[in-house]
Structures are given as C-alpha cells and as structure tokens.
C-alpha positions in Angstrom: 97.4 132.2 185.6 96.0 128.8 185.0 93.2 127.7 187.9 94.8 124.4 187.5 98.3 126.2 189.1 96.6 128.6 191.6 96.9 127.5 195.2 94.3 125.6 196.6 91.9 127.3 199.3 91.7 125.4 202.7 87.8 125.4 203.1 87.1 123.8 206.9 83.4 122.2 206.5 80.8 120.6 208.7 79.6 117.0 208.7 76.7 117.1 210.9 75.2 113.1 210.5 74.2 111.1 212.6 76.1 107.5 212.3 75.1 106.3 215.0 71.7 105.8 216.9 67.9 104.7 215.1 69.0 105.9 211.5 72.7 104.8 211.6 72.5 103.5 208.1 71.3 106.3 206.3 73.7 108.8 208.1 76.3 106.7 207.7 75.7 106.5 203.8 75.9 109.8 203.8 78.3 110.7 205.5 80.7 107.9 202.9 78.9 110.2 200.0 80.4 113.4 201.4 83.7 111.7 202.1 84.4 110.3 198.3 83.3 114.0 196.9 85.7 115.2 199.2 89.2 113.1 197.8 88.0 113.6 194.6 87.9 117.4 195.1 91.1 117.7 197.4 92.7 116.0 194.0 91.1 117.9 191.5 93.8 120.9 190.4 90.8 123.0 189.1 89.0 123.0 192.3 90.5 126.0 194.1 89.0 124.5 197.4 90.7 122.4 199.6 88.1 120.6 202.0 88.8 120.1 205.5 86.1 118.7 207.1 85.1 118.6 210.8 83.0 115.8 211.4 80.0 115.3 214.5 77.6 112.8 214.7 74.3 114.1 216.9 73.7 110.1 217.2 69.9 110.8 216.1 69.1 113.1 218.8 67.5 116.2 217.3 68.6 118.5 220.7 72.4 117.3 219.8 72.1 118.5 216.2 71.4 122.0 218.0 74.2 121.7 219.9 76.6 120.8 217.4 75.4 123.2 215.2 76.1 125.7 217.3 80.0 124.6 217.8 80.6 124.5 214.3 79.1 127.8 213.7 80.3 129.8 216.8 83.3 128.0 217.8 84.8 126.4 215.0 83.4 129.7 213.1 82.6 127.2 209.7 80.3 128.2 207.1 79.4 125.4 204.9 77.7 122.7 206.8 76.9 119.3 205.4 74.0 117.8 207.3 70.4 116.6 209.1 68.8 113.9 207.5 65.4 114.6 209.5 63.0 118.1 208.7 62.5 118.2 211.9 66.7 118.2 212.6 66.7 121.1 209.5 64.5 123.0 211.1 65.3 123.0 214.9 69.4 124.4 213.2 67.7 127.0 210.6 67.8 129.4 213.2 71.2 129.4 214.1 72.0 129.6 210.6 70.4 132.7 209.7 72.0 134.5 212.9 75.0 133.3 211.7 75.6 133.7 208.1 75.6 129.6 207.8 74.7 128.0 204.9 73.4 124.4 205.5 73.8 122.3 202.9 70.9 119.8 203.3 71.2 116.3 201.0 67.7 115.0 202.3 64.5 114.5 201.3 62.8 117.7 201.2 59.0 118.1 202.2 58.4 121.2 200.3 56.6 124.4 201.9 60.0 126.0 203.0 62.8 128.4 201.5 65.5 129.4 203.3 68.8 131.7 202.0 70.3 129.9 204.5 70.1 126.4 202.9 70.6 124.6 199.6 68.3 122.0 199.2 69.5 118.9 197.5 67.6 116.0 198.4 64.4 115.1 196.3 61.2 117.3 196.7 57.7 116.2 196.7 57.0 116.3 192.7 60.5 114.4 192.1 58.9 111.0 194.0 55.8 111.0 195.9 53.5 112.2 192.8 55.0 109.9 190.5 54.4 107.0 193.5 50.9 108.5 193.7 50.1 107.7 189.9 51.8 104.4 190.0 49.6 103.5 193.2 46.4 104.2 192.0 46.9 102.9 188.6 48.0 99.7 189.4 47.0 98.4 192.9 43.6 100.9 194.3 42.8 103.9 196.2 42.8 102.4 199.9 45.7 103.4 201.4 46.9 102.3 205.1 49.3 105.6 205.8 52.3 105.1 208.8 55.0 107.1 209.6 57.5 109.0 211.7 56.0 111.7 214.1 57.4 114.7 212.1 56.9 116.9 209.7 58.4 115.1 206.3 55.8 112.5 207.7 53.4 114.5 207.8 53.5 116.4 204.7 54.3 113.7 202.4 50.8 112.0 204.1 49.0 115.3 203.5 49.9 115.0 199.6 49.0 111.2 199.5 46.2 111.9 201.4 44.9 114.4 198.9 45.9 112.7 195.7 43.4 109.5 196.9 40.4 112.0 197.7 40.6 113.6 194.3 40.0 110.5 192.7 37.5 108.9 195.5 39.9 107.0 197.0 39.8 106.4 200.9 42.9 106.6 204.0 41.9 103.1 205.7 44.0 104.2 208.5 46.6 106.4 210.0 49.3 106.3 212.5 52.1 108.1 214.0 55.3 107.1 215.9 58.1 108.1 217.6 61.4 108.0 215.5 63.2 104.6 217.1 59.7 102.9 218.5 60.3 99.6 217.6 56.9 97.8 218.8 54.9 97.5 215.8 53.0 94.1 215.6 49.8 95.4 217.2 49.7 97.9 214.1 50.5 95.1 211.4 47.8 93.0 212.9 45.8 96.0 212.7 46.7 96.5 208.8 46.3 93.2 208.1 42.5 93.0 209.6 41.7 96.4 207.4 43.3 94.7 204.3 44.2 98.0 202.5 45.3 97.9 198.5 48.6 99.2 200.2 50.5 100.8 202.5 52.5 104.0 202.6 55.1 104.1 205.4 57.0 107.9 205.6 58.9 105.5 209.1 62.4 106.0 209.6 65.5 103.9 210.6 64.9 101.3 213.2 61.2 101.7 213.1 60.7 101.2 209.4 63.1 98.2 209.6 60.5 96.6 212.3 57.4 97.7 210.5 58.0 95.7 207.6 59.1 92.8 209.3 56.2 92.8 212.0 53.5 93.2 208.9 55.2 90.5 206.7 54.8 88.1 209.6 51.3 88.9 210.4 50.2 88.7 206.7 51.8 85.1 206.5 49.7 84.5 209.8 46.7 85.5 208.0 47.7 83.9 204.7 47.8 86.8 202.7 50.4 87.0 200.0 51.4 90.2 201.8 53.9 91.9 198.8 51.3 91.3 195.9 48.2 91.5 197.9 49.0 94.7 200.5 52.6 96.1 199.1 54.4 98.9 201.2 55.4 101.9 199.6 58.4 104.8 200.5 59.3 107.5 199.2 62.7 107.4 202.1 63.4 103.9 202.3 66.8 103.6 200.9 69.2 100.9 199.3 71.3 101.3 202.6 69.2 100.0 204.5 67.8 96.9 202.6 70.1 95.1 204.9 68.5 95.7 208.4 65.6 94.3 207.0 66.2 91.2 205.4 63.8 88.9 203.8 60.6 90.8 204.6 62.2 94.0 202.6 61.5 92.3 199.4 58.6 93.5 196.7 58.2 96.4 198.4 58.1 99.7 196.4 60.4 102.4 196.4 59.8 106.0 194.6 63.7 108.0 194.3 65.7 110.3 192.0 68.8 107.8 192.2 69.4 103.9 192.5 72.7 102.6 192.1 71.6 100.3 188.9 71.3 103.5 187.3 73.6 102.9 183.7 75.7 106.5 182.7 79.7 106.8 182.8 79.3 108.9 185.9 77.3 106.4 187.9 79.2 103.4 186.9 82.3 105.0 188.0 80.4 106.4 191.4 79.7 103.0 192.4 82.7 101.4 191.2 84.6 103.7 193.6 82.0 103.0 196.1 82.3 100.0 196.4 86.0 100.0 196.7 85.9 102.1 199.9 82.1 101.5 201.4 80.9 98.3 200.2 80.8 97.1 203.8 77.7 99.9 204.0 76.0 98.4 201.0 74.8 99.5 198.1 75.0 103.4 197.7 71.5 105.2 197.6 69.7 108.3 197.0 71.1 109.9 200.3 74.4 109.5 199.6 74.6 110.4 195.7 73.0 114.0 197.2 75.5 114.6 199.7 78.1 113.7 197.5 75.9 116.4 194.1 76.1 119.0 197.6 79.7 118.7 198.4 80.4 119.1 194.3 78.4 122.3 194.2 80.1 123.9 197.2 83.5 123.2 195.3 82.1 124.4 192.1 80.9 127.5 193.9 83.8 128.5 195.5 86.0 127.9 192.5 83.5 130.4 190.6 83.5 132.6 193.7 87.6 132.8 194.5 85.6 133.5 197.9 84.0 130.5 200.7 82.2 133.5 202.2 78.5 133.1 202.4 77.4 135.5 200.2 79.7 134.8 197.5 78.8 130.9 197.6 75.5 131.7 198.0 75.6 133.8 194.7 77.5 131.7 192.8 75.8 128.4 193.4 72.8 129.8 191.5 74.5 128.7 188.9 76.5 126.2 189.2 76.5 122.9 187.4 78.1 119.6 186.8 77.6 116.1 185.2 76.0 114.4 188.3 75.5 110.5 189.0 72.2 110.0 186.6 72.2 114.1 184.8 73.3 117.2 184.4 73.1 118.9 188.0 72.0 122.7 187.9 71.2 124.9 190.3 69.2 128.0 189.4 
C-alpha cells in the first residue's frame, strides 16, 4: 500500500509556551511556529501523523510549567511535548519526563553541558552562536566586556564561555550582573555601564527585562553623549526578531549572533515567511525560535511516519535519523 493512501495516525501533542507574561513575544512566536508545521503536516498525505495538539501556556512562571507538565503527561497521558523556552523551565520538567516515558521536544537555545533521552534538542547550542559572536567581538570592537543577564542557567553558562574566550586572549569582564527574569528597573545599571565605558556589552536578559535594558542604556549614553551603538554596542545570542518591536528605536545597531533570520534567501525560507506572514504578521517578523519549533514539530512527523509507532521508544529511535529540507539547510538528526 501507498503511505500516501494509509490512514493517518491521530497523534495528541503538547504545546507548553508561555504566551503570556515577561516573554510573551518569544513564546508566542513559537508557539505560531509549531502551529504552521502542524497544517502543513495535518495536509501532507505522506505524513502518517495526524497532530492534535493540546495547548497550555505556564504564562512565564517556571512552577506552572511543572504543573502543566505533569497534566499532559499523567492526565492527558501525551508523549511528545513541544515546549519551555527557559533552561531553567527544561530542567525543573526533565524529571517528570524521565518517570514518564516523555519526550520533550525543546526548540530553545540550548546552553550545552546536558543530555537527556528524554529530550531532542533543537534550538542553537553554544558553538552554533556565541563562539562565532566571541570572534566577531574581539576582532572588531576589544576585549572589555560589560556581561548582564537573566538569573539562570543559559545566563550563566553562556557568560562562563564569554568570560573565558576574553581571558585567553587578555581581555577583561568590566562588570557583571544578574537579574530576576521580568525586573524591569535597569537605569542605575546603564548609568553604571555607561561610567565603566566597556568596548561592549553582552546581555544573556530575557523578555521584558532585555526590552528595558536597552532602552534604559541608550538613554543614559545620549545623556553622557556617547554614540552608544558604535562606541558600547550590545550583543545577544537570544534576542530575537520577535521582539525588535517591544523595543523600538533603542533596538537599533545592536548585534545579534543566530542560526536563522528571516532575510535568509532559499526556496524553503522564502515560502516559510511568505506563509508567515499570511497568518502571523501581526507577531512580526518570524525568528530563530520559531523556525526551531516549527524543524521540531517536522521531525516528530518524520519520525513517526518512519516509526508506524508515536511510542517513545520508536520516535526516539527513529529520529536519529531523520531528515528534511529545513528553512536555511538540510535538517539531520544523528
């Protein structure tokens, strides 16, 4: 028998992001990604999965990702769970997904320093963005580096690599700071940045924080008459196209290190963003978040199909190899 005439497979999946609270944008972004990978499979007759998802948003709370990962797991007795955009989210589920044959399918930027047979990985990984950023930093603005983040682990890891990249070469850390993820209040820091006039600025802050970062240090370099974006640029390896938006002005001549940006010229990607901007141009442009929920949700299809099976074991097995022609190459899993 043809695939294209087999029956499709109902396959219930999680969405587990959070489109609401201090990171709205980005989990709303990807939550679009997984949703256009989703009609495109539904209508695909060789994809013997049929996806049904179940959707939760924890609203940024990393206690209400436990939660609803536990109701998915347990009560709704899913396997394949799309979700966390946080490490520190990833980690407080991983449990709960080991007890419970779960596979997590996590689209986010990944720190490094963890495996799990309980989760595909498909974000970017240190090597694929902060090294590159490293190099590019050092070659072409200095070694004094002003580091700010998010208190949690991607923060802290990714400042741990920078941090030893700039030593190996002489450089310096000017300063360091941590805080909370949704602390606004960030003028006393920029004025503090400003005064140690750094060759730049690495900022691992997420959602609403980052978003008042730049803003508060753009204003206090014009108050010190510094041409802040030439002079003192800030650097991410997380701040996302989504999110240019709650910004605004101060978000521009900044630097950004990613595996995906939506100018990005193939047949795939131009058809990617045509489509996303038919259905989510209201969220803005699509970004690096999104084009790895919606490479995660492909996989899990392609898995099954090579599988006959959603069971965990035989995804698990047969993602290993898996492949297909992503948004800016080929996509494959080994």
């Amino acid at each position: 028998m043809f695939l294209g005439m087999m029956m499709k497979m109902d396959v219930n999946i999680g969405i587990l992001f959070s489109t609401s609270g201090s990171y709205r944008a980005v989990g709303e972004s990807m939550r679009a990604g997984a949703e256009l990978a989703i009609s495109e499979i539904n209508e695909d007759p060789c994809s013997l999965a049929k996806l049904v998802p179940v959707v939760i948003d924890p609203g940024g709370i990393t206690a209400s990702y436990v939660t609803a990962a536990q109701k998915l797991l347990c009560e709704k007795k899913i396997t394949h769970i799309f979700g966390c955009y946080t490490s520190s989210s990833r980690k407080e589920v991983l449990p709960f997904f080991e007890k419970h044959d779960g596979l997590l399918w996590y689209p986010s930027h990944y720190e490094g320093f963890e495996t799990s047979e309980n989760v595909v990985y498909t974000g970017a990984a240190p090597n694929q963005h902060i090294l590159p950023l490293s190099k590019h930093l050092l070659e072409h603005h200095g070694n004094r580096g002003w580091f700010v983040g998010s208190n949690y682990v991607w923060a802290w890891e990714n400042n741990r690599i920078l941090r030893e990249r700039l030593m190996e070469v002489g450089g310096v850390v000017v300063g360091e700071r941590y805080f909370p993820v949704g602390e606004t209040d960030m003028m006393a820091l920029a004025q503090q940045i400003v005064s140690d006039r750094p060759d730049f600025v690495f900022t691992t802050l997420i959602g609403k924080s980052g978003y008042a970062f730049f803003r508060a240090l753009r204003e206090a370099a014009n108050a010190a008459g510094i041409d802040q974006p030439n002079d003192m640029p800030v650097a991410s390896c997380s701040l996302s196209e989504a999110e240019l938006p709650a910004i605004g002005s101060a978000a521009s001549g900044h630097l950004s290190s990613s595996v995906y940006f939506s100018t990005i010229n193939s047949p795939e990607n131009n058809q990617f963003v045509s489509e996303w901007n038919r259905r989510f141009g209201d969220l803005g442009h699509a970004c690096a978040d999104a084009e790895a929920t919606y490479n995660a949700v492909h996989l899990l299809s392609q898995a099954v199909t090579k599988a006959g099976s959603e069971g965990f074991t035989a995804v698990r097995d047969a993602v290993k190899s898996a492949q297909f022609i992503a948004l800016a190459l080929r996509l494959i899993v080994k």
